[in-house]
C-alpha positions in Angstrom: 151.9 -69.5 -70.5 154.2 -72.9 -69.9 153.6 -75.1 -67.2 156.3 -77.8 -66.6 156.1 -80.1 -64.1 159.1 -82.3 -62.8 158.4 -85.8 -61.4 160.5 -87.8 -58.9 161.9 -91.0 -60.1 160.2 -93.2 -57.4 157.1 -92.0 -56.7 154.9 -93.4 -53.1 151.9 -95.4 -53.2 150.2 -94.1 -50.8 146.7 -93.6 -51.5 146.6 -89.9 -50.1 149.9 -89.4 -52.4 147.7 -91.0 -55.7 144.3 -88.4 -55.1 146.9 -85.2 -54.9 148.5 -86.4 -57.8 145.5 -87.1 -59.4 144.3 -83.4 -58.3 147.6 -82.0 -59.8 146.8 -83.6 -63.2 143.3 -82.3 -63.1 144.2 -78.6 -61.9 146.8 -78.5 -64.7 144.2 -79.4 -67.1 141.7 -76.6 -65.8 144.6 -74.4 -65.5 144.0 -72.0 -68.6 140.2 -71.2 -67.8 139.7 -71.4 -64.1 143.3 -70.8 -62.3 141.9 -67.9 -60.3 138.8 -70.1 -59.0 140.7 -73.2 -58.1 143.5 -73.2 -56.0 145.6 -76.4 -55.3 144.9 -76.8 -51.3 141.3 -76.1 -52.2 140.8 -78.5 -54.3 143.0 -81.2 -52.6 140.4 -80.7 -49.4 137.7 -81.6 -52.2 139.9 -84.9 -53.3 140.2 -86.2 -49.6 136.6 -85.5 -48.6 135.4 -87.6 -52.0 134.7 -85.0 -54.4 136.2 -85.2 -58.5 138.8 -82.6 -58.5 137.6 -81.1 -62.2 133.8 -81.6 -61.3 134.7 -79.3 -57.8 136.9 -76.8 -59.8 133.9 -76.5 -62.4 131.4 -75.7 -59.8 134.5 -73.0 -58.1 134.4 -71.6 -61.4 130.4 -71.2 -62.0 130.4 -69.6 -58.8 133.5 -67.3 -59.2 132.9 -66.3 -62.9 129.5 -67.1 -63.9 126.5 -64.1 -64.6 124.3 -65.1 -61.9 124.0 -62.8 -58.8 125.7 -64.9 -56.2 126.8 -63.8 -53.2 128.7 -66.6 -50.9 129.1 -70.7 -50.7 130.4 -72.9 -48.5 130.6 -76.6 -49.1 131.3 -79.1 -46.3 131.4 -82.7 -46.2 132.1 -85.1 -43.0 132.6 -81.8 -40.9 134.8 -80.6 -42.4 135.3 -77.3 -44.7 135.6 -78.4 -48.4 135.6 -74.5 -49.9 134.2 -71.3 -48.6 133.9 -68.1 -51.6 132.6 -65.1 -51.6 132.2 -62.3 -54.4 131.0 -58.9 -55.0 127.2 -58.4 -55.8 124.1 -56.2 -55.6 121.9 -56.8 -52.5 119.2 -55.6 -50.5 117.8 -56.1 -47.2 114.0 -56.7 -46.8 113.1 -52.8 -46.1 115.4 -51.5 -49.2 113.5 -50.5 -52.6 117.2 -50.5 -54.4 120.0 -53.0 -54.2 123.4 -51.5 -53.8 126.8 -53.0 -54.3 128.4 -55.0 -51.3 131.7 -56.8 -51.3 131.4 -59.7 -49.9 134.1 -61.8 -47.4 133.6 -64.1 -44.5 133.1 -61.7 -42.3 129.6 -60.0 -43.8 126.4 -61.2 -42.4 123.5 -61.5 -45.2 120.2 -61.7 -44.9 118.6 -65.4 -44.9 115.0 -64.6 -45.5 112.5 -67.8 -45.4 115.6 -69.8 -44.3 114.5 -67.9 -41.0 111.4 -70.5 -41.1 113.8 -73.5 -40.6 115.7 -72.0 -37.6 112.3 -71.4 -36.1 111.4 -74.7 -36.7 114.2 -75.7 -35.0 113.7 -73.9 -31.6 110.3 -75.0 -31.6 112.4 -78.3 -31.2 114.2 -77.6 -28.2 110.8 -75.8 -26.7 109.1 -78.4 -26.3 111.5 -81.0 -25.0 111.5 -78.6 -22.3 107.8 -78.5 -22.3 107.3 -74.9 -23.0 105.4 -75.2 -26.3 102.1 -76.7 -26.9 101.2 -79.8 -28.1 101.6 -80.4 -31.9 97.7 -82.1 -31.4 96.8 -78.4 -29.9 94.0 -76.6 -31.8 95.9 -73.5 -32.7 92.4 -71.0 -32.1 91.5 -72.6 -28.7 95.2 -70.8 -27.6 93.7 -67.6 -29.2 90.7 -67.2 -27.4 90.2 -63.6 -28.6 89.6 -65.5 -31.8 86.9 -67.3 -30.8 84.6 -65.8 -33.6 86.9 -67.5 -36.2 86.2 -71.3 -35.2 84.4 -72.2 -37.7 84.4 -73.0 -41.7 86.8 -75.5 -40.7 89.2 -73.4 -38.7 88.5 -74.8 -35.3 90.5 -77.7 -36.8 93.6 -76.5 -37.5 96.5 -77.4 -35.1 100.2 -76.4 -34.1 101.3 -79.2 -36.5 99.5 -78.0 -39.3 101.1 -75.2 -38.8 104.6 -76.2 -38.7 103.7 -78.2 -41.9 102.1 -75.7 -43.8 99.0 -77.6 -44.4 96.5 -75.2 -42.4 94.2 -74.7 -45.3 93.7 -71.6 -45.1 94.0 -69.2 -47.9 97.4 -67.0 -48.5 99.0 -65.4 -51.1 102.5 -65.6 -50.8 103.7 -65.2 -54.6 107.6 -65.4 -55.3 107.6 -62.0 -56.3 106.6 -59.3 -53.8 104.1 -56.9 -54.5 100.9 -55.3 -53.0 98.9 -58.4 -53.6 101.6 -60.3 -51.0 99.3 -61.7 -47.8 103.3 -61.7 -46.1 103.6 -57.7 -45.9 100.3 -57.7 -43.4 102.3 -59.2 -40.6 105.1 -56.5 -41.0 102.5 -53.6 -39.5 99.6 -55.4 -38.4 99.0 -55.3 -34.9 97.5 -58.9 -34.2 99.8 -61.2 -37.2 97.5 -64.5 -35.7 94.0 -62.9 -37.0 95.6 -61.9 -40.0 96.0 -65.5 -40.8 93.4 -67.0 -38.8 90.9 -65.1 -40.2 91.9 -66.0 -44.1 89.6 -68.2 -45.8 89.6 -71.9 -45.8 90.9 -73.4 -49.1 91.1 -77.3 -48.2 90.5 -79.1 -44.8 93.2 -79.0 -42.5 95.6 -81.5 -43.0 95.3 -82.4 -46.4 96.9 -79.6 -48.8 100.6 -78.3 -48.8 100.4 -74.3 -49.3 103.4 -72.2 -48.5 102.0 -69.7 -45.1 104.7 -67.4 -43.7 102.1 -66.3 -41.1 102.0 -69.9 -40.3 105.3 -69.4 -38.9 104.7 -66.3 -37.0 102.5 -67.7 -35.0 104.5 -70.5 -34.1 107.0 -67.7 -33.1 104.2 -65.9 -30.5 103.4 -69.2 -29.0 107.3 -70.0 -28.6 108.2 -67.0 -26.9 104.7 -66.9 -25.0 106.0 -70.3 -23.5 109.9 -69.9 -23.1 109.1 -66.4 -21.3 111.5 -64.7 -23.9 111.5 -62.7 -27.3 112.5 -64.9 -30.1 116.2 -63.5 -30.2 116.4 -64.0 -27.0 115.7 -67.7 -26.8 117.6 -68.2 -30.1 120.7 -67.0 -28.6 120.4 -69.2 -25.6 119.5 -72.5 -26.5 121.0 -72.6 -30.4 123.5 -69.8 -31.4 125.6 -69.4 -28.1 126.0 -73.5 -27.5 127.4 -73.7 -32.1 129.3 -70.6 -31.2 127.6 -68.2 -33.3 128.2 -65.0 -32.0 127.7 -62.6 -34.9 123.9 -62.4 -35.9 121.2 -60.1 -36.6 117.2 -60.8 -36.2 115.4 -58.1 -37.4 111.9 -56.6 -36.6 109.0 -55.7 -38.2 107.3 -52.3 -38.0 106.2 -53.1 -34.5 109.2 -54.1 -33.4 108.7 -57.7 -33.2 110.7 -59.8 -34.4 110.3 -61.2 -38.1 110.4 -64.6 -37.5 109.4 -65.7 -41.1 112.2 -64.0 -42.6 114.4 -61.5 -40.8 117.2 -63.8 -39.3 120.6 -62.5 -40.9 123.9 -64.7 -40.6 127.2 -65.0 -42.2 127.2 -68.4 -44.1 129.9 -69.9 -42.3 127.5 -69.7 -39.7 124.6 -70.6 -41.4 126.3 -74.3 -42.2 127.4 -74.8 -38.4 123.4 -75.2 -38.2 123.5 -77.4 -41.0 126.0 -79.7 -39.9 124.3 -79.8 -36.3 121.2 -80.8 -38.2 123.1 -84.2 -40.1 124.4 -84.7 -36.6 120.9 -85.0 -35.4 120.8 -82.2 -32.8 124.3 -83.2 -31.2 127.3 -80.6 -30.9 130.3 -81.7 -29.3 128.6 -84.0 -27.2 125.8 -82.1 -26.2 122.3 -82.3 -27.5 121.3 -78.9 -28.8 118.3 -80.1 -30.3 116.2 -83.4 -30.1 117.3 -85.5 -32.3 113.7 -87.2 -32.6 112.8 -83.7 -33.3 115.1 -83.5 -35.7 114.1 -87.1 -37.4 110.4 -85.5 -37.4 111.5 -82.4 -39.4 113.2 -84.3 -41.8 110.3 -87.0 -42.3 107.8 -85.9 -45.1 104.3 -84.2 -43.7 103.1 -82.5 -47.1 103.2 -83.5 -50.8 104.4 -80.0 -52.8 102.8 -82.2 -55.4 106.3 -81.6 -57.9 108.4 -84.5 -56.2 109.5 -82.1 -53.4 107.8 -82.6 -49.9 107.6 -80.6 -46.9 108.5 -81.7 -43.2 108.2 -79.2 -40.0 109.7 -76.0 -41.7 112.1 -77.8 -43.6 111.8 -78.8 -47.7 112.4 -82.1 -48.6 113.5 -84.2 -51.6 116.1 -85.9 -54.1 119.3 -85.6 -55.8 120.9 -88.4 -57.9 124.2 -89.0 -57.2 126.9 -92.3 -57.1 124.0 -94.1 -59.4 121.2 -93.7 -57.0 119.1 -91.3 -55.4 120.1 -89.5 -52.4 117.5 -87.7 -49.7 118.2 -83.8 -49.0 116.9 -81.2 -46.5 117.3 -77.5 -47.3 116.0 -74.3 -45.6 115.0 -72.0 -49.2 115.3 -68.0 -48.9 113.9 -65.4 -51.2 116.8 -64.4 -54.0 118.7 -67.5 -53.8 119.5 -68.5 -50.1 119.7 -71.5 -49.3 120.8 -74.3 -46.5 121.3 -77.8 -48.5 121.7 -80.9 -46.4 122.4 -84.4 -48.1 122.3 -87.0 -45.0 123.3 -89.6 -47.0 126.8 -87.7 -48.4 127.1 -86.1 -45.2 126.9 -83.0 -47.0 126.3 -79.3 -46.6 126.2 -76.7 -48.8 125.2 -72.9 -48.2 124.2 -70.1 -50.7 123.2 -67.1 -50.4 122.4 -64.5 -53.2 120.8 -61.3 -54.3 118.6 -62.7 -56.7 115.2 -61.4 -55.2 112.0 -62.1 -56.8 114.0 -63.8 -59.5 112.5 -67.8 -60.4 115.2 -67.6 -63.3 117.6 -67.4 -60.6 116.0 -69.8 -58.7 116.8 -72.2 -61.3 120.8 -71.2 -61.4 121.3 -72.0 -57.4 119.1 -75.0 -57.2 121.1 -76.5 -60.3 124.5 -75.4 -58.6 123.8 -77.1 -56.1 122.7 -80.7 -58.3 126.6 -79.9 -59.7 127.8 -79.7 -56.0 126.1 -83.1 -54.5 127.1 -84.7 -58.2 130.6 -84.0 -57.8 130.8 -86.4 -54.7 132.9 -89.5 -56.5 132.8 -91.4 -53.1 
């Protein structure tokens, strides 16, 4: 294939004319490998939002082409939508024993999993600026009193922000890789989900060890809609999805029919980074407050070394990415099989994933590094 290209004699010197043209040059040199994963306009939205036009149409192309089970991303930076792709991939939802092939466009919702835990986190947020949550000093068992028999061993000391911190101490099993031995598959059928992890051993004082707890957020969930006077749905609909203009949602239930706070929410992405950007907007959509935006400074702030340079805040990982020559802070909400939320503050940046790698770390590895390419392709 030929590619000729004719130039006007005078050409402007407008900087907005100099990145397109820069753009063009790069597009024409990526044109042989990676013409059906970059288009011009797409890429051009990359150039004036500060991304490298070949560095953007390599990650297009990773995500378009590459091996790795990957389901949807959308990239947005300064508001504004960057790219938004979508393929066709094997999935399952959280009750299926066999993926099955699904074709992917804007309009499919996809399950989220643990990215669940961050949207929780969040409505805990608005709860209690409207007082209708404990306080984070609370000792979680003295709002259980049928659990009385379980303060001790160093239980009785374990409060609602332990809890939203994952530092609880208590013992639970929560492997990548689901399986019989998973402490998580209790609270789908289990009639009380707060003695199933209230009643777990203690592992380290309260307060002092990060350890990854789903049934730490389903309590927070039964206390939330205990206070708001509302199933979890409900209230989610109210306070955060209605006001972003998310209409199109799923949350589903466990065997009991309660909601599974910890990992049912399903969302098309698109969706999924309106949260995002309300989150680097610290709580604000179109000049209303959704959230708190000290709530949303707390939830960002470290509360828990992982111990592998990552921390954790109130439902939300923390950590770093280098980029520009230095490194920059990011906030992400991580799902099972490679769904994730990726907020870089200081790029005003988002980036969603979602995938059908399940019970996959190999894949694990794939997203998290497409998303170092993604924050690395920012120029400016």
């Amino acid at each position: 294939m030929s590619l000729s290209i004719a130039f006007p004699t005078a050409l402007p010197e407008s900087p907005r004319f100099l990145r397109l043209l820069r753009t063009a040059a790069a597009l024409c040199c990526l044109w042989a490998g990676a013409a059906v994963a970059c288009n011009p306009a797409e890429t051009a939205a990359g150039v004036d939002e500060g991304f490298d036009a070949e560095r953007l149409c390599q990650v297009l192309t990773e995500f378009q082409a590459g091996d790795a089970n990957l389901h949807g991303l959308v990239i947005q930076r300064r508001g504004r939508l960057v790219a938004e792709r979508y393929r066709t991939g094997k999935d399952r939802s959280v009750y299926s024993l066999f993926p099955r092939t699904v074709e992917f466009d804007a309009a499919n919702r996809h399950d989220l999993r643990s990215v669940s835990k961050s949207v929780v986190g969040l409505l805990w947020g608005i709860a209690q600026a409207e007082g209708r949550t404990p306080p984070l000093h609370a000792r979680v068992l003295d709002l259980f009193p049928e659990l009385a028999q379980y303060k001790r061993e160093g239980r009785e000391a374990i409060t609602v922000e332990h809890l939203l911190s994952m530092t609880s101490g208590l013992e639970w099993k929560e492997p990548y890789q689901y399986g019989l031995g998973n402490d998580e598959l209790a609270l789908y059928w289990r009639a009380s989900q707060e003695k199933v992890v209230l009643a777990r051993p203690m592992l380290h004082a309260a307060g002092t060890h990060f350890h990854y707890t789903g049934g730490a957020t389903a309590i927070l969930a039964r206390l939330l809609a205990q206070g708001a006077g509302m199933p979890l749905p409900d209230y989610a609909r109210e306070r955060l999805f209605a006001p972003l203009g998310i209409t199109d949602w799923e949350w589903m239930s466990d065997l009991r029919g309660r909601p599974l706070a910890f990992a049912g929410l399903r969302m098309r992405p698109y969706d999924l980074a309106k949260i995002g950007q309300l989150v680097l907007q610290r709580g604000a959509w179109n000049g209303r407050q959704i959230v708190p935006a000290e709530w949303i400074d707390a939830s960002l702030r470290p509360h828990a070394d992982i111990g592998d340079g990552r921390h954790y805040g109130y439902q939300w990982w923390l950590g770093t990415t280098r980029t520009l020559g230095t490194e920059q802070r990011w906030a992400a909400a991580f799902g099972n099989g490679g769904q994730r939320l990726f907020l870089v503050p200081g790029l005003d940046l988002v980036v969603v994933l979602t995938a059908g790698m399940y019970d996959d770390d190999g894949g694990v590895v794939k997203v998290n590094r497409l998303l170092q390419q993604i924050a690395g392709a920012v120029v400016r």
